[in-house]
RODO-2510 file (C-alpha; in nm, 4 decimals, decimal comma):
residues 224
     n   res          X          Y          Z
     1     x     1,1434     0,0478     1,3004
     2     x     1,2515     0,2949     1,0377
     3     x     1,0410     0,6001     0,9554
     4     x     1,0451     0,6354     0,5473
     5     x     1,0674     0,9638     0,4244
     6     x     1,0324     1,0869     0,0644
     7     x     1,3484     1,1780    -0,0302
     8     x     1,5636     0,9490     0,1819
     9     x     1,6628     0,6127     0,1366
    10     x     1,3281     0,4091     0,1631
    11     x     1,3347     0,1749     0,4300
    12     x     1,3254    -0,2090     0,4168
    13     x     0,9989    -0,3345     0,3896
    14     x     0,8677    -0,4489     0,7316
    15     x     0,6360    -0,7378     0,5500
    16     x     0,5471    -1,0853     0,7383
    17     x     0,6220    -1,2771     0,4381
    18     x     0,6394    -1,3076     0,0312
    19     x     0,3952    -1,5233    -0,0771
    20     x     0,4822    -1,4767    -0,4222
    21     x     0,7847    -1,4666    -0,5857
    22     x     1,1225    -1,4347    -0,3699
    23     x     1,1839    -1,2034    -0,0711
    24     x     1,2536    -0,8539    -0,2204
    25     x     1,4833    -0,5993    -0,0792
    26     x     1,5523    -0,2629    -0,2445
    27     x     1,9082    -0,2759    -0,1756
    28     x     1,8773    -0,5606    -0,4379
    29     x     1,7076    -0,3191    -0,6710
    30     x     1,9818    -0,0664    -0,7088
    31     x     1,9698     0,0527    -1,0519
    32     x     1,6249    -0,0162    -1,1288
    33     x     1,3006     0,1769    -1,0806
    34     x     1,0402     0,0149    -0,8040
    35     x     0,6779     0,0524    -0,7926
    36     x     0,5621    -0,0895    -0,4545
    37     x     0,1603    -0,1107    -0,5001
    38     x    -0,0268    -0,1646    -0,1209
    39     x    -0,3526    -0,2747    -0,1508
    40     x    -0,6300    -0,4296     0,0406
    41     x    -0,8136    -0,7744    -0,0174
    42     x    -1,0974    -0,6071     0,0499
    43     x    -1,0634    -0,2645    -0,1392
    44     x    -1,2468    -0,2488    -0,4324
    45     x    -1,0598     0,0543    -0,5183
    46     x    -0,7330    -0,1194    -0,5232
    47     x    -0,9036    -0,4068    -0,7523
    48     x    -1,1156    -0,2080    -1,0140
    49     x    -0,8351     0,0494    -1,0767
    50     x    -0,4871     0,0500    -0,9377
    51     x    -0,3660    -0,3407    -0,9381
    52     x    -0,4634    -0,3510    -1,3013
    53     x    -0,3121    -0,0271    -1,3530
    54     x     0,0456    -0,1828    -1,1729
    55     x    -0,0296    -0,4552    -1,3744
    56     x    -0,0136    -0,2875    -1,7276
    57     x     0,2981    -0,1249    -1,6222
    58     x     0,4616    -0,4056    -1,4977
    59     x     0,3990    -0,5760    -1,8766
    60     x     0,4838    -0,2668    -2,0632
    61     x     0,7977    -0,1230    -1,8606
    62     x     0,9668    -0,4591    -1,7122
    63     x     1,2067    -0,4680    -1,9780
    64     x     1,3042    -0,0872    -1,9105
    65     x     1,3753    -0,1676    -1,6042
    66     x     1,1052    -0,1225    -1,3577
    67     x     0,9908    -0,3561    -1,1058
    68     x     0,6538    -0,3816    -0,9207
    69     x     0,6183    -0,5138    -0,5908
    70     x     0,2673    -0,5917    -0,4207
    71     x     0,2164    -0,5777    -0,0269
    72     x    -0,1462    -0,6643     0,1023
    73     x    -0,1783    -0,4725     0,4163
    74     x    -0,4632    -0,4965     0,7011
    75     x    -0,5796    -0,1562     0,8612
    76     x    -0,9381    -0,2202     0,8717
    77     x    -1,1582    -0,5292     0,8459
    78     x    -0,9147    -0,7802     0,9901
    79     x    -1,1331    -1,0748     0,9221
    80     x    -1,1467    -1,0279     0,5261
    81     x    -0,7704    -0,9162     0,4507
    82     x    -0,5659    -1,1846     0,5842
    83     x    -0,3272    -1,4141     0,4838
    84     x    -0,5545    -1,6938     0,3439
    85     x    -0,7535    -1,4503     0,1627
    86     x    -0,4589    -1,2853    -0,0461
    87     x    -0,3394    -1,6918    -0,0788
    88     x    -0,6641    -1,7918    -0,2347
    89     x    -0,6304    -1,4277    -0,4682
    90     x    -0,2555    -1,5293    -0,5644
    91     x    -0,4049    -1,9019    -0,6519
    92     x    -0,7374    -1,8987    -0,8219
    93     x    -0,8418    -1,5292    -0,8892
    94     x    -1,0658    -1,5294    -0,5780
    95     x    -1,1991    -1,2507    -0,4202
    96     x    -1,4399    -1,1705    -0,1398
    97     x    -1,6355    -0,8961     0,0713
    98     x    -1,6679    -0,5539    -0,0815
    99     x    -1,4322    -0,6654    -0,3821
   100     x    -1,6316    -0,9265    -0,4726
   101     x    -1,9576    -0,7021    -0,5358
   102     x    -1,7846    -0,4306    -0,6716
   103     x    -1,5815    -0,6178    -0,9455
   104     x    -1,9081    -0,8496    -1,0126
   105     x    -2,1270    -0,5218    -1,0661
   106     x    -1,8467    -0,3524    -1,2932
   107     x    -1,8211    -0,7149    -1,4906
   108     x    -1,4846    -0,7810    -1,3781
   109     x    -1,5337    -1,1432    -1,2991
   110     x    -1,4619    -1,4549    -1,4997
   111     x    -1,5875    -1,7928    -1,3880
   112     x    -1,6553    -1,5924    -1,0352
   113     x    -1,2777    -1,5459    -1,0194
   114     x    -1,1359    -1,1838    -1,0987
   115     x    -1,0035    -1,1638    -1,4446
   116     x    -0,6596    -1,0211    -1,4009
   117     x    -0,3873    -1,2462    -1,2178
   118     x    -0,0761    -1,0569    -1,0725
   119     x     0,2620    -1,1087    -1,2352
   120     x     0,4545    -0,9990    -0,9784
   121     x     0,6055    -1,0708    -0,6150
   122     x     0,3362    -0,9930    -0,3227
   123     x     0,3946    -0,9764     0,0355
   124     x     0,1946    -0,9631     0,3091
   125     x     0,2521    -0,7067     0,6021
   126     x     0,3230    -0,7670     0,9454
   127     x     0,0807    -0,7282     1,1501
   128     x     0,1001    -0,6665     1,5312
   129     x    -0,1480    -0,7343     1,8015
   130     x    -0,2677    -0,3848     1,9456
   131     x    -0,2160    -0,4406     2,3273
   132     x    -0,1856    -0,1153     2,4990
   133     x    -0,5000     0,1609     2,5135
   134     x    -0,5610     0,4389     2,3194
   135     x    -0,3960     0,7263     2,5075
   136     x    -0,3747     1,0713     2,4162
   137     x    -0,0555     1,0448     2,2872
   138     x    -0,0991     0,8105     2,0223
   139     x    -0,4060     0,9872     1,8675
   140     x    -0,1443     1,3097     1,8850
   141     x     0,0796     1,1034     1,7173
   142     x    -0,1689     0,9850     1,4526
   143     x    -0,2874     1,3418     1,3588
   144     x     0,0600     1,4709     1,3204
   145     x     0,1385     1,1937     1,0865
   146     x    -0,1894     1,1899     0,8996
   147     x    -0,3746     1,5392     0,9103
   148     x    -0,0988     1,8011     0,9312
   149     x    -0,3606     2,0149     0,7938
   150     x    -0,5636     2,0143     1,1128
   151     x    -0,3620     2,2554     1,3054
   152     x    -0,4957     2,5580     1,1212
   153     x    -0,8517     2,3937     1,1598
   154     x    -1,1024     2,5570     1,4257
   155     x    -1,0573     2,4354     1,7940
   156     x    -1,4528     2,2787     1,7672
   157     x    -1,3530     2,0776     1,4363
   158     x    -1,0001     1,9899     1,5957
   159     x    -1,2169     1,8109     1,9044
   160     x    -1,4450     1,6369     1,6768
   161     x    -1,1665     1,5483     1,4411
   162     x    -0,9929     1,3885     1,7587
   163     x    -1,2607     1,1728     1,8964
   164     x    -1,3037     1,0490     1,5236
   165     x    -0,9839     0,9406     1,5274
   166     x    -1,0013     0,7455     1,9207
   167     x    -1,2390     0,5747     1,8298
   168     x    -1,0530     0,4793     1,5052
   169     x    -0,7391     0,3727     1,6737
   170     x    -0,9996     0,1945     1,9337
   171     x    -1,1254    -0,0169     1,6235
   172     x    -0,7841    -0,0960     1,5918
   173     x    -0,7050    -0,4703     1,6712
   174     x    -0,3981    -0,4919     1,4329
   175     x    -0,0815    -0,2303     1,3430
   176     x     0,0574    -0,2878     1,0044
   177     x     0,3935    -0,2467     1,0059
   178     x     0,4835    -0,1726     0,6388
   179     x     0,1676     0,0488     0,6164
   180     x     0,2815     0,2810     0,9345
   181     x     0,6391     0,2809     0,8604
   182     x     0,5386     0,5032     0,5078
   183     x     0,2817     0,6693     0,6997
   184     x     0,0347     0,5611     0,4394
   185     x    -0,3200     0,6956     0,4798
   186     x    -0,5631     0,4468     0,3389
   187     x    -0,5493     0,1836    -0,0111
   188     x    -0,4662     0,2276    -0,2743
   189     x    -0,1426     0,3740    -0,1739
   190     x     0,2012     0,4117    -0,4433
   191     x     0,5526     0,3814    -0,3423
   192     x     0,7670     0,5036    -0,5783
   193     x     1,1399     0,4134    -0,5653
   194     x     1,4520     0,5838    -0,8096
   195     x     1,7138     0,3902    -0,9236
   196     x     1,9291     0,5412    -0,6378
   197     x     1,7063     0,3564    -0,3483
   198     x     1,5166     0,7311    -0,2644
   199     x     1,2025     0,7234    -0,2507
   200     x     1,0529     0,9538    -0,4081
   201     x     0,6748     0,9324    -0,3848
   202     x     0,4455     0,8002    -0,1662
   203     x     0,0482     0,8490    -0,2894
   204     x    -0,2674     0,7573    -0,1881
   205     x    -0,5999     0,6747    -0,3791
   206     x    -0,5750     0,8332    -0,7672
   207     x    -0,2345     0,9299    -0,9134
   208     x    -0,2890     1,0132    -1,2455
   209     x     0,0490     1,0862    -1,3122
   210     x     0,2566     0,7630    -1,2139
   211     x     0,3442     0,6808    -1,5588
   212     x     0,5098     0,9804    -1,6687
   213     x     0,6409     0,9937    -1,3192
   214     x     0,7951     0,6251    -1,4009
   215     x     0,9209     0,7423    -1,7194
   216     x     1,1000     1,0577    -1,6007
   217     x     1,2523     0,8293    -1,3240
   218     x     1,3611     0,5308    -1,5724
   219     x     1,5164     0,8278    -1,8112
   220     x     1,7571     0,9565    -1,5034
   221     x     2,1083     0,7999    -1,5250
   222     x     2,2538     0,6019    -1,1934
   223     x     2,5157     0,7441    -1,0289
   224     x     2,7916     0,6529    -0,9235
***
């Protein structure tokens, strides 16, 4: 599986399946702008701020020529963000778990159903059964790809840092395919896509500045 790298050609997406709106490929996409939102079912982050945020842009810069692209990954709480769940979201609005709460305490329910309704295609990632144990290796391999920053750490907070992240990867009963071939770190994450097929950010959590980030991108001519 490709590694994606900002700055390089972005990868296909590794996803199991669109289940709404036709399969996607950014080879397709040449000459457009892409916004590829991943979220969680059960994020509330992803719910209360970022989908509607996609959302908005999606209505506001479609005809300008960007497209928005969902993918509902899985890293954590396997039994809430699967398949069925994102189905039932796609169909009627319905959330559950964390989301649920959150959006009902901020009054972002109607009818017990969340009040937005996504306008654009949504895929879910493949998963893949975590056989093999944890080995040393693979929590190296984790840390490089995840906390760079750790290196310059002290060797007491390195070791605690480690063991943090075994038993992570021990937790582990799933590997998301889309979500480790950007490297993402958590949901909401932004893939951001020039009209060239380059990828050209890839953010987690807040990004204030995707719109004007959009715009600059949508203003750059295609080459040839």
């Amino acid at each position: 599986m490709a590694s994606a790298q900002v700055g390089h050609i972005a990868p296909l997406l590794p996803v199991a399946e669109w289940l709404q709106g036709d399969a996607v490929y950014f080879a397709q996409l040449r000459g457009q702008v892409v916004l590829v939102e991943v979220f969680q079912v059960n994020c509330p982050g992803c719910f209360l701020y970022s989908l509607p945020q996609a959302i908005d842009l999606h209505k506001r810069y479609a005809e300008q020529g960007l497209v928005v692209l969902g993918v509902a990954t899985a890293f954590e709480d396997f039994d809430k963000n699967t398949r069925q769940n994102l189905q039932a979201l796609l169909e009627s609005g319905q959330v559950i778990g964390e989301t649920l709460k959150a959006l009902g305490e901020h009054g972002q329910l109607l009818n017990g159903a969340w009040q937005y309704r996504i306008p654009f295609p949504v895929a879910m990632d493949r998963l893949v059964k975590v056989e093999q144990p944890v080995s040393e290796s693979s929590v190296d391999d984790y840390i490089r790809q995840n906390l760079p920053a750790l290196a310059v750490q002290s060797a007491e907070y390195r070791q605690q840092i480690r063991q943090q992240v075994f038993r992570y990867l021990q937790q582990r009963e799933y590997r998301a395919e889309t979500f480790d071939c950007f490297a993402l770190q958590g949901t909401p994450s932004h893939l951001l896509i020039d009209r060239q097929g380059v990828l050209r950010f890839s953010r987690f959590g807040f990004f204030p500045e995707l719109e004007s980030q959009i715009r600059e991108l949508l203003a750059e001519p295609l080459s040839a």
